[in-house]
DSSP file (Angstrom, degrees, kcal/mol; ACC not computed):
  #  RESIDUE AA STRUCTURE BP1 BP2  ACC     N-H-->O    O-->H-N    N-H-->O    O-->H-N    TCO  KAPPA ALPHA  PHI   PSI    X-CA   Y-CA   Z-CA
    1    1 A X              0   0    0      0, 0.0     2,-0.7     0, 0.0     0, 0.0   0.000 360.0 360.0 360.0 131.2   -2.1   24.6  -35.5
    2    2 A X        -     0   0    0      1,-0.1     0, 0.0     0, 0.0     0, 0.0  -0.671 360.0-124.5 -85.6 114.4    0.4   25.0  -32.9
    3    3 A X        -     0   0    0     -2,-0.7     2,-0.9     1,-0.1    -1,-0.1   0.245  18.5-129.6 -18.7 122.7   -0.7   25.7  -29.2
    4    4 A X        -     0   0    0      1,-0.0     2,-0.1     0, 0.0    -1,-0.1  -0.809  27.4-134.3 -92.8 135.3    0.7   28.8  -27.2
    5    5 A X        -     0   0    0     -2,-0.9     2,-0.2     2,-0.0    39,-0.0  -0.517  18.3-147.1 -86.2 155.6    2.0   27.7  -24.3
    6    6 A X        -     0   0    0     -2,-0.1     3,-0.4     1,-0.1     0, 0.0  -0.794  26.2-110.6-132.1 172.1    1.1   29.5  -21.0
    7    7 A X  S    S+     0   0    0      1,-0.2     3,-0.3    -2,-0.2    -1,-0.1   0.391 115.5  51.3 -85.5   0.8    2.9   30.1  -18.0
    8    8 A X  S    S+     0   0    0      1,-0.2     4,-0.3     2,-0.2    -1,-0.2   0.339  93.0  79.2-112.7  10.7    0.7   27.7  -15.7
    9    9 A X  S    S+     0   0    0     -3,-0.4    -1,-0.2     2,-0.1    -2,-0.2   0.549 100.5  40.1 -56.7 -26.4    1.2   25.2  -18.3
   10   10 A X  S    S+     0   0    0     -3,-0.3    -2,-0.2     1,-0.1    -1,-0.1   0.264  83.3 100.6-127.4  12.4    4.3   24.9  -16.5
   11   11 A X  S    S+     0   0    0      1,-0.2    -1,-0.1    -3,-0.1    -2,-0.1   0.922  87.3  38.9 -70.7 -32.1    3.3   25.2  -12.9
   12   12 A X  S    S+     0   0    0     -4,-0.3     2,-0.3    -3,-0.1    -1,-0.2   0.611  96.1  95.0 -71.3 -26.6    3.5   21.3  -11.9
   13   13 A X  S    S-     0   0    0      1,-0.1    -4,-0.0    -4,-0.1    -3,-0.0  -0.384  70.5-140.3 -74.5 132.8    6.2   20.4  -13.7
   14   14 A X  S    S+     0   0    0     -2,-0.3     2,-0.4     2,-0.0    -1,-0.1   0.767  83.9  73.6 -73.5  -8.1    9.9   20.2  -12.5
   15   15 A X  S    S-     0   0    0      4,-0.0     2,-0.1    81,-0.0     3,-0.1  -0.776  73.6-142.2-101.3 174.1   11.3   21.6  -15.6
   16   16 A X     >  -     0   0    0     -2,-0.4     4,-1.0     1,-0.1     3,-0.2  -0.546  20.8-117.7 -96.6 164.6   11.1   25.1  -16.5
   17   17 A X  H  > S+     0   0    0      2,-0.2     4,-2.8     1,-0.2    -1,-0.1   0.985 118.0  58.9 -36.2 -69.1   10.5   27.2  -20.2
   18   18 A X  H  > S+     0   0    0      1,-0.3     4,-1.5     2,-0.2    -1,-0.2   0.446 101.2  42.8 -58.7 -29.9   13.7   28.4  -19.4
   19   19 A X  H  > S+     0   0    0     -3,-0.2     4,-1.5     2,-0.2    -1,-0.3   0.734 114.0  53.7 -74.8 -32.0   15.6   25.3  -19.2
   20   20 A X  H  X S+     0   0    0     -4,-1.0     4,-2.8     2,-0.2     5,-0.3   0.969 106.2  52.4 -48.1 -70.2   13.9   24.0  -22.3
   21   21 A X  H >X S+     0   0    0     -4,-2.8     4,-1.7     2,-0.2     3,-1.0   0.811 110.6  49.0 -37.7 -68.0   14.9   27.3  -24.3
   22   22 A X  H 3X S+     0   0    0     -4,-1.5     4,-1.6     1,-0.3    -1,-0.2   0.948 113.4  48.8 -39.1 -57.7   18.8   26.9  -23.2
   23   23 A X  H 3< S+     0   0    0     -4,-1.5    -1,-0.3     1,-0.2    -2,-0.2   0.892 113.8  43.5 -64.2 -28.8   18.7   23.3  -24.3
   24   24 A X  H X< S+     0   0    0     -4,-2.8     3,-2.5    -3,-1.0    -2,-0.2   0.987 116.7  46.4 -68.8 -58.3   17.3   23.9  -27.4
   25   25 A X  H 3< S+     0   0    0     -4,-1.7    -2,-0.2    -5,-0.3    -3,-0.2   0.863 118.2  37.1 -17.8 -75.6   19.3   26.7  -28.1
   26   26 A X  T 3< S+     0   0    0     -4,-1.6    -1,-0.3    -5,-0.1    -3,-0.1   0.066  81.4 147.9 -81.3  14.5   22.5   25.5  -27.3
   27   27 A X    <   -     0   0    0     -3,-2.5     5,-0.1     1,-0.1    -3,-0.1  -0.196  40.9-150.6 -63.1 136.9   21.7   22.1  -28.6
   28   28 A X  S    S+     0   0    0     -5,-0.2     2,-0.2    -2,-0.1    -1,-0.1   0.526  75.7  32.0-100.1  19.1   24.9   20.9  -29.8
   29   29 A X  S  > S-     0   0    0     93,-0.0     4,-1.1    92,-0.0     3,-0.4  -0.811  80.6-120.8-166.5 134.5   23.6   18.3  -32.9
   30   30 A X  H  > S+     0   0    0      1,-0.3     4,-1.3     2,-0.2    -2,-0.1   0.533 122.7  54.6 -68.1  -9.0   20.2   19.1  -34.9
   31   31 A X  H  > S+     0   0    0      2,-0.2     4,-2.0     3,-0.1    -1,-0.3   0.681 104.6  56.9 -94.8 -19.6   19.0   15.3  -33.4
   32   32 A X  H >4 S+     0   0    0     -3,-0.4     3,-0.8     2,-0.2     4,-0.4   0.962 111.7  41.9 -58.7 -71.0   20.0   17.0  -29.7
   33   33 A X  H 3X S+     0   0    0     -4,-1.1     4,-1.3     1,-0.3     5,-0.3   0.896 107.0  57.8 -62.0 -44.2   17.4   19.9  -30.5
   34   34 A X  H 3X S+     0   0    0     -4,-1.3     4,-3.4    -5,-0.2    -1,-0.3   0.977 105.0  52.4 -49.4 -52.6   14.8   17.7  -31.9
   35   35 A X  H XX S+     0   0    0     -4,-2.0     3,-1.7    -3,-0.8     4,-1.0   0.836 116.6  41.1 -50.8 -85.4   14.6   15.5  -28.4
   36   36 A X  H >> S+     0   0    0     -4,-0.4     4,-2.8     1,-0.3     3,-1.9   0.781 117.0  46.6 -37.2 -76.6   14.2   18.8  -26.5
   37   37 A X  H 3< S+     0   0    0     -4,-1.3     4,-0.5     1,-0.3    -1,-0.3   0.752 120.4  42.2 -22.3 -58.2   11.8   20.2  -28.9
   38   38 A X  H <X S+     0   0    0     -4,-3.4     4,-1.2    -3,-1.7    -1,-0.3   0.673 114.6  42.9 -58.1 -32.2   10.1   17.1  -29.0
   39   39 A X  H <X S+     0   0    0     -3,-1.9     4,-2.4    -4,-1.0    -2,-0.2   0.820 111.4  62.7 -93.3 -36.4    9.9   16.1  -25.4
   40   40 A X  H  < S+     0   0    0     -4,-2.8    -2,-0.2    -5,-0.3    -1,-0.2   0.879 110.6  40.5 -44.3 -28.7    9.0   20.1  -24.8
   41   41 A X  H >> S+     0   0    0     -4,-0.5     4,-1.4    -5,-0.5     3,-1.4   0.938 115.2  49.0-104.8 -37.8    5.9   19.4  -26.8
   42   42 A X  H 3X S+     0   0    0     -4,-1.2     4,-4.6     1,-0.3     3,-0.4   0.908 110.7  52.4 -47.5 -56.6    5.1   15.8  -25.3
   43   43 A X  H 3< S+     0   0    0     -4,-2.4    -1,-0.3     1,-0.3    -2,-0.2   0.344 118.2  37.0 -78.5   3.3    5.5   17.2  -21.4
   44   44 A X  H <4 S+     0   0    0     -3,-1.4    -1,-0.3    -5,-0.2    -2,-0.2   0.743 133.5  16.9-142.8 -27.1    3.1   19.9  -22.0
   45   45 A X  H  < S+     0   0    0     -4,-1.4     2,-0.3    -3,-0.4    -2,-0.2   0.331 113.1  67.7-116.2 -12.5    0.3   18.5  -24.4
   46   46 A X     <  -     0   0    0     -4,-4.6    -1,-0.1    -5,-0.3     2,-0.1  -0.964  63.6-152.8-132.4 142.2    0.7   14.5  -24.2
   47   47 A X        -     0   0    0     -2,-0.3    85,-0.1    85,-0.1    24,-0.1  -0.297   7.8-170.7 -85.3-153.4    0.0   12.6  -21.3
   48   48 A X    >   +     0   0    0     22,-0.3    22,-1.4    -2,-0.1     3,-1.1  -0.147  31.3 140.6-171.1  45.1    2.1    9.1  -20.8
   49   49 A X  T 3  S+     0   0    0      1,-0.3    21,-0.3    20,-0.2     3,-0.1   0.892  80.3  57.2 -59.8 -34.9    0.5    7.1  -17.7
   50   50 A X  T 3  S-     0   0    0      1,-0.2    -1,-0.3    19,-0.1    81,-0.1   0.315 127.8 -99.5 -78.2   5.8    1.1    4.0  -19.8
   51   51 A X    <   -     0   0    0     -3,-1.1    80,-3.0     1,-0.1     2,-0.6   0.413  26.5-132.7 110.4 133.0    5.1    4.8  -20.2
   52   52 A X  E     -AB  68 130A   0     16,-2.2    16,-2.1    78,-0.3     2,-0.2  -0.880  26.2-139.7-109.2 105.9    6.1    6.6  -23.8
   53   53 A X  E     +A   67   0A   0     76,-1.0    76,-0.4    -2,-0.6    14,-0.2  -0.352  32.2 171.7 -53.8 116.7    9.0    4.3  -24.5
   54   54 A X  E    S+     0   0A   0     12,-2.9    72,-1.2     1,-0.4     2,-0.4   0.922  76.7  13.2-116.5 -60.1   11.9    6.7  -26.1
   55   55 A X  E    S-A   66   0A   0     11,-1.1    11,-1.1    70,-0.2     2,-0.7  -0.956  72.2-157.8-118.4 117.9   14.8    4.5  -26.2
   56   56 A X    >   -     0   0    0     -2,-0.4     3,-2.8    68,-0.2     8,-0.2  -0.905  31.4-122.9-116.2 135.3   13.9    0.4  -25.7
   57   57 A X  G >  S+     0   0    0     -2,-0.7     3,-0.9     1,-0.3     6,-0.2   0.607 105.8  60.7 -54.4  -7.4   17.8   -1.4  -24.3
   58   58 A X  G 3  S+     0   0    0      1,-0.2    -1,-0.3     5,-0.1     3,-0.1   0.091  89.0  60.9-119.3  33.5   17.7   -3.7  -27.0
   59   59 A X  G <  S+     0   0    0     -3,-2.8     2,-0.3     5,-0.3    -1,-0.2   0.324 108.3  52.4-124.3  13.8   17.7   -1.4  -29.7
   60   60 A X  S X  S-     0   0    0     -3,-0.9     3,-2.8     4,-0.1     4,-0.2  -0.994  83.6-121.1-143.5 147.7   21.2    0.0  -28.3
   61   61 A X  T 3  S+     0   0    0      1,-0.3    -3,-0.1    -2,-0.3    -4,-0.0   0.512 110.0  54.7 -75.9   6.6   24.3   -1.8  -27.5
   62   62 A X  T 3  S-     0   0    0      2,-0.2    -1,-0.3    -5,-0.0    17,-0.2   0.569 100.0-133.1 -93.7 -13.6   24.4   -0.6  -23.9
   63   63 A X    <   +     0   0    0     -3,-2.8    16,-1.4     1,-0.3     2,-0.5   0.834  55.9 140.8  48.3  41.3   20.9   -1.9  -23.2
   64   64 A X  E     - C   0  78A   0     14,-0.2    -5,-0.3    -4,-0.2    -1,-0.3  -0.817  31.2-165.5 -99.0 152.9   19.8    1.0  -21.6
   65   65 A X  E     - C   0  77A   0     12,-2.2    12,-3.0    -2,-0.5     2,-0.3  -0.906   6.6-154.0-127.8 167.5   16.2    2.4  -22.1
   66   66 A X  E     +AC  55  76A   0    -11,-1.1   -12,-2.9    -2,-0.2   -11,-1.1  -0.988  12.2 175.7-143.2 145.5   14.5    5.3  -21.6
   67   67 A X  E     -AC  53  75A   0      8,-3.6     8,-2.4    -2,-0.3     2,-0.4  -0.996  27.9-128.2-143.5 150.7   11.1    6.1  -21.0
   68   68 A X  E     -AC  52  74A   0    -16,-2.1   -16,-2.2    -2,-0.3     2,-0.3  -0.870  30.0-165.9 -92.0 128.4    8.5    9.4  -20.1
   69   69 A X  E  >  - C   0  73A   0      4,-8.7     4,-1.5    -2,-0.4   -20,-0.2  -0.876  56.4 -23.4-102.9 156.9    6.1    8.5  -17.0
   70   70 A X  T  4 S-     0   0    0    -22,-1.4   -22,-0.3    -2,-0.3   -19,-0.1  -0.260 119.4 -45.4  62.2-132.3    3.0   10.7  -16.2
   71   71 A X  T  4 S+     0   0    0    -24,-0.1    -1,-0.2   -23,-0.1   -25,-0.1   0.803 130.8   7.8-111.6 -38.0    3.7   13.8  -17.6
   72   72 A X  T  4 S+     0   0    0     -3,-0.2    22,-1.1    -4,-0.1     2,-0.4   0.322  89.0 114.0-133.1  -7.7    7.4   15.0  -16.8
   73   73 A X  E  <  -C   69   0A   0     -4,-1.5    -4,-8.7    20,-0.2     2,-0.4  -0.774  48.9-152.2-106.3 141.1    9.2   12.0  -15.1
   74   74 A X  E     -C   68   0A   0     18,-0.4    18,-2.2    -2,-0.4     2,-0.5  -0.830   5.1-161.0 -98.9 119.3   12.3   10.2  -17.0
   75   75 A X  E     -CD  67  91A   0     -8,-2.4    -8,-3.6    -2,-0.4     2,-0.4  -0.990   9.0-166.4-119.2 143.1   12.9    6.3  -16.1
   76   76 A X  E     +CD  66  90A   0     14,-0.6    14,-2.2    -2,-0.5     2,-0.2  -0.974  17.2 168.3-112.7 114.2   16.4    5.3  -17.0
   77   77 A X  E     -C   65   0A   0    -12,-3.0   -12,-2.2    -2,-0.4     2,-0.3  -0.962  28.1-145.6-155.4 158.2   17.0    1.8  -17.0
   78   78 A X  E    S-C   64   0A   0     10,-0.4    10,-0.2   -14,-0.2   -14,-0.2  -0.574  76.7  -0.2-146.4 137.1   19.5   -1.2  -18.0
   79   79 A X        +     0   0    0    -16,-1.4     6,-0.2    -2,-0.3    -1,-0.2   0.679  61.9 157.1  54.5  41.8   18.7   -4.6  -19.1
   80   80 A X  S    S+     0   0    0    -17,-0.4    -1,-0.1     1,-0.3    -2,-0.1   0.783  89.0  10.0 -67.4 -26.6   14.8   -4.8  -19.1
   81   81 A X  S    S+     0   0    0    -18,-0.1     2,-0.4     2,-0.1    -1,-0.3   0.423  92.9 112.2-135.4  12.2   14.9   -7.6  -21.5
   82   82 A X    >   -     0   0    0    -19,-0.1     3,-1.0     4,-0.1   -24,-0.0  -0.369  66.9-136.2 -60.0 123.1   18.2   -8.6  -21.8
   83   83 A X  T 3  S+     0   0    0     -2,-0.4     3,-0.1     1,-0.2    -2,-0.1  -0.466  79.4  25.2-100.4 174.0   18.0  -12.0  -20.2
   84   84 A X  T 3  S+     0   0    0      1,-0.3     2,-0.3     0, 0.0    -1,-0.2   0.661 107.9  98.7  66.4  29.8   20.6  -13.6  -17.6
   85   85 A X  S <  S-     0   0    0     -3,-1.0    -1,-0.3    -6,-0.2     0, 0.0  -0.958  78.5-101.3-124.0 151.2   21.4   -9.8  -16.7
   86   86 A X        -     0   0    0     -2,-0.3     2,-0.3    -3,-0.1    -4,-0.1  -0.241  26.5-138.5 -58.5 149.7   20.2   -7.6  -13.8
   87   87 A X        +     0   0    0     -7,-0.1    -8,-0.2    -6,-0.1     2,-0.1  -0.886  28.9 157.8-141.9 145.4   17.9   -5.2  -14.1
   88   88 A X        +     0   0    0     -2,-0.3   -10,-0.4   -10,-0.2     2,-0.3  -0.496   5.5 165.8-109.1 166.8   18.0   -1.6  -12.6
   89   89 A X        -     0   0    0    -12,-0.2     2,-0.2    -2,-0.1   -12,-0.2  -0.989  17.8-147.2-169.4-169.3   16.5    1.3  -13.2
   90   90 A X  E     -D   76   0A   0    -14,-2.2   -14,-0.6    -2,-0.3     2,-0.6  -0.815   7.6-147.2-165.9 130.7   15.7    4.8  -11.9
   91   91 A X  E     -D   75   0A   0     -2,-0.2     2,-0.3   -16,-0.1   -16,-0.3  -0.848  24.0-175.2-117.0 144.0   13.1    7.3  -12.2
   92   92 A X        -     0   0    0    -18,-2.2   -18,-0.4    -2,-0.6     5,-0.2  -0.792  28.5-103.1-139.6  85.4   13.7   10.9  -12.1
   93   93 A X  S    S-     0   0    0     -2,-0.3     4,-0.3   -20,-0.2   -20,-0.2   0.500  79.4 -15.0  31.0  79.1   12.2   14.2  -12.1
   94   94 A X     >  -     0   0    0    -22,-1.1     4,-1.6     3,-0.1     3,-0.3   0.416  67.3-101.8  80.1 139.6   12.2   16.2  -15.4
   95   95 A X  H >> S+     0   0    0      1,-0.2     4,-1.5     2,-0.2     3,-1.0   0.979 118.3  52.8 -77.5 -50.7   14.2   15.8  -18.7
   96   96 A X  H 34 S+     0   0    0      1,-0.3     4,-0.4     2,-0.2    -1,-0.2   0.672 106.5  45.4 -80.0   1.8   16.3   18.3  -17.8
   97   97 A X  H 3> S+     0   0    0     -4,-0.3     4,-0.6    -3,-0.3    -1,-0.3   0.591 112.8  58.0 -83.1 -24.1   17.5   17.2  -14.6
   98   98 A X  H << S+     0   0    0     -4,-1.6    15,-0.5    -3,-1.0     3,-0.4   0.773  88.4  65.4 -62.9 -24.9   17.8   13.8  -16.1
   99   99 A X  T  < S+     0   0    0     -4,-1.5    15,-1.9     1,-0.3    14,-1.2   0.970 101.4  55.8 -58.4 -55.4   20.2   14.7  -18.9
  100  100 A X  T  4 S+     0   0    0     -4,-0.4    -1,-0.3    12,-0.2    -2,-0.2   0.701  84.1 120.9 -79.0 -38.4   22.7   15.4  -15.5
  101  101 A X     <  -     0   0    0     -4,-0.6    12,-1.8    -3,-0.4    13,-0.3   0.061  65.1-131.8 -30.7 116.8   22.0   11.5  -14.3
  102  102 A X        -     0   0    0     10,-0.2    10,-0.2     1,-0.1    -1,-0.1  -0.607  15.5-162.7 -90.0 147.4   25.3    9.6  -14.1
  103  103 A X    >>  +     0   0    0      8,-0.4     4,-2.7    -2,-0.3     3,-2.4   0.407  60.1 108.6-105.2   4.5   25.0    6.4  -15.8
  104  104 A X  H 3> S+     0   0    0      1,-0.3     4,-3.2     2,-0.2    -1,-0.1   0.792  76.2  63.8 -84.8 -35.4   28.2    4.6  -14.2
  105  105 A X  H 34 S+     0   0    0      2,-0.2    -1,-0.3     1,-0.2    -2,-0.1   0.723 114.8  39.5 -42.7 -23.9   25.4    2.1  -12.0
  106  106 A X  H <4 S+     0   0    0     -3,-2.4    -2,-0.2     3,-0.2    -1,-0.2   0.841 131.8  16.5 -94.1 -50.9   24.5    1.0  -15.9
  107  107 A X  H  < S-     0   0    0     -4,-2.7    -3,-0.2     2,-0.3    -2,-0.2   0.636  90.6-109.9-119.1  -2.3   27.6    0.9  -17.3
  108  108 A X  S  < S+     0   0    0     -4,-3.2     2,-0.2    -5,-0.3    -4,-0.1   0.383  89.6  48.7 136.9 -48.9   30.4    0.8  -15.8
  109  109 A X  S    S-     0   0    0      2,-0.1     2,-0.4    -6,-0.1    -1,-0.3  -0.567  90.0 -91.0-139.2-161.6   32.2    3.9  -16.1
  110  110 A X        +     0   0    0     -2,-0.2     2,-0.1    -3,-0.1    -8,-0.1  -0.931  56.2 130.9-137.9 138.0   30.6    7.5  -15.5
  111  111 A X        -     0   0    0     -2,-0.4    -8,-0.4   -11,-0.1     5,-0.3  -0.513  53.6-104.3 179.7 119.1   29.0    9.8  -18.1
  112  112 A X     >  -     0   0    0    -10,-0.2     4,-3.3    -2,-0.1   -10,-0.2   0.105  23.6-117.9 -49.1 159.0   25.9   11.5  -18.0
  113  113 A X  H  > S+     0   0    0    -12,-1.8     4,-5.3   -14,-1.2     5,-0.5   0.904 125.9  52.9 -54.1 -39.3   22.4   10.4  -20.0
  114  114 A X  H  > S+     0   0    0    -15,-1.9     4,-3.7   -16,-0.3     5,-0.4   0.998 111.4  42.3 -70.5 -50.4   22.9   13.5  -21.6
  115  115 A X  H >> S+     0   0    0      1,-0.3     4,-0.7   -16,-0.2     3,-0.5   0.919 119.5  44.5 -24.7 -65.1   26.8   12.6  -22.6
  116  116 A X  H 3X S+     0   0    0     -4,-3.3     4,-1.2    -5,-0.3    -1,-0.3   0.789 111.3  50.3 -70.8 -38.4   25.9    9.1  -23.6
  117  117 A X  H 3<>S+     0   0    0     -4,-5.3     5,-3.0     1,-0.2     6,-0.4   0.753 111.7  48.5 -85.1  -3.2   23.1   10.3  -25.4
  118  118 A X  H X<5S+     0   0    0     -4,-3.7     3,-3.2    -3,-0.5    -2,-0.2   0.913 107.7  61.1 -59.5 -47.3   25.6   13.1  -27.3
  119  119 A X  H 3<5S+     0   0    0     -4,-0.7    -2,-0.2     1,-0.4    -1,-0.1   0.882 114.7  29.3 -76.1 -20.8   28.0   10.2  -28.0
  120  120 A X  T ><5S-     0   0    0     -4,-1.2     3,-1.0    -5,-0.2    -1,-0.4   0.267 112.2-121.3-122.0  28.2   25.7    8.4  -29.9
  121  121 A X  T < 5 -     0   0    0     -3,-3.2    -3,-0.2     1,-0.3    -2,-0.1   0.731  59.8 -67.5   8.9  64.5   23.7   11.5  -31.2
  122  122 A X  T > <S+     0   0    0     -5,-3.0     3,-1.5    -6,-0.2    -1,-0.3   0.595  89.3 154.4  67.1  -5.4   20.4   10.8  -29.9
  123  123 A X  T <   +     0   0    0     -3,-1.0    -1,-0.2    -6,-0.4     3,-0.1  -0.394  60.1  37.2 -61.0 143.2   19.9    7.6  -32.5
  124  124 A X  T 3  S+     0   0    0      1,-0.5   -68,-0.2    -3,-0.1    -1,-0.2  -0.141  88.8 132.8 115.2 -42.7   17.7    4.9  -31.7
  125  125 A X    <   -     0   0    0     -3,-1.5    -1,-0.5   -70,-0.1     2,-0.3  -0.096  33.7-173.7 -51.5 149.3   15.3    7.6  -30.1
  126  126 A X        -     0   0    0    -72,-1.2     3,-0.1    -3,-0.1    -1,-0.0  -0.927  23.0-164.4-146.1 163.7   11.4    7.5  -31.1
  127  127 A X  S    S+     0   0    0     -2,-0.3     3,-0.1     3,-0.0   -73,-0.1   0.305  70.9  61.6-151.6  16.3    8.9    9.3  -30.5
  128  128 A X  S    S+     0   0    0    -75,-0.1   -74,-0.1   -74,-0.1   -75,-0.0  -0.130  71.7  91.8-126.0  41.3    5.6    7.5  -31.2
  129  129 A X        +     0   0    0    -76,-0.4   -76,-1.0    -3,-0.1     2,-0.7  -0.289  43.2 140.9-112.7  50.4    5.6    4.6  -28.9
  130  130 A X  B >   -B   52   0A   0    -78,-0.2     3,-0.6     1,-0.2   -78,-0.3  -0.747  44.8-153.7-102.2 139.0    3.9    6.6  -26.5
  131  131 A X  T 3  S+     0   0    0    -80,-3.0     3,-0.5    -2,-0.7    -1,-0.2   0.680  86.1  69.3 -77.3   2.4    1.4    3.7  -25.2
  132  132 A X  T 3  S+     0   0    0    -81,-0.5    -1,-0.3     1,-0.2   -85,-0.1   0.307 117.3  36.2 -87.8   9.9   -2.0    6.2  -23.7
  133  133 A X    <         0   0    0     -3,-0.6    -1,-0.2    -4,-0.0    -2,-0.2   0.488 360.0 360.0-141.2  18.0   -2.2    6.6  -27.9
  134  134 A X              0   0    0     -3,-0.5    -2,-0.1    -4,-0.1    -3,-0.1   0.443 360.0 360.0 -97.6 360.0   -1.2    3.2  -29.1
């Protein structure tokens, strides 16, 4: 049975309902609206102190990963196991303030997470590695 969500459900968190609803809405590929949908339901009913790994860099040819910390926070980061490469990363406040995260420190040339993760329409994403349930 699916939860109703309440409005103090959303008092700690840096995103809003409201940016969730637009991103889903206006999601511009049915695998775009599934991440929001999906990370909407994660941030608000699972936690993820032990990292839920969403993207791991060597399952994409950029080596970037992505991960949820805590409840709400996005780490972005580049070469975690690639070896005889740097690795960076960056941890950010809210999915939807991440989407806006220029990647050009990762790769090279500038395009938001949200772009890059357009270009390559959200493949590679998972959404049951989160490790507080593994």
């Amino acid at each position: 049975m699916k939860q109703k969500e309440t409005i103090e459900d959303w008092e700690y968190l840096a995103d809003t309902p409201e940016e969730f609803d637009t991103a889903i809405r206006t999601a511009v590929s049915k695998n775009e609206k599934e991440f929001f949908e999906k990370l909407r339901h994660k941030i608000l009913y699972e936690t993820a102190f032990s990292n839920d790994v969403l993207l791991k860099d060597d399952e994409n040819e950029d080596a970037i990963y992505i991960m949820r910390v805590g409840t709400d926070d996005i780490m972005v980061g580049h070469n975690l196991t690639v070896s005889g490469k740097e690795h960076e990363c960056v941890e950010i406040a809210g999915v939807c303030f991440a989407m806006a995260y220029d990647l050009y420190d990762f790769l090279g040339y500038h395009i938001s997470l949200q772009e890059w993760l357009r270009k390559r329409d959200y493949q590679g994403l998972r959404y049951d590695r989160n490790n507080d349930y593994m």
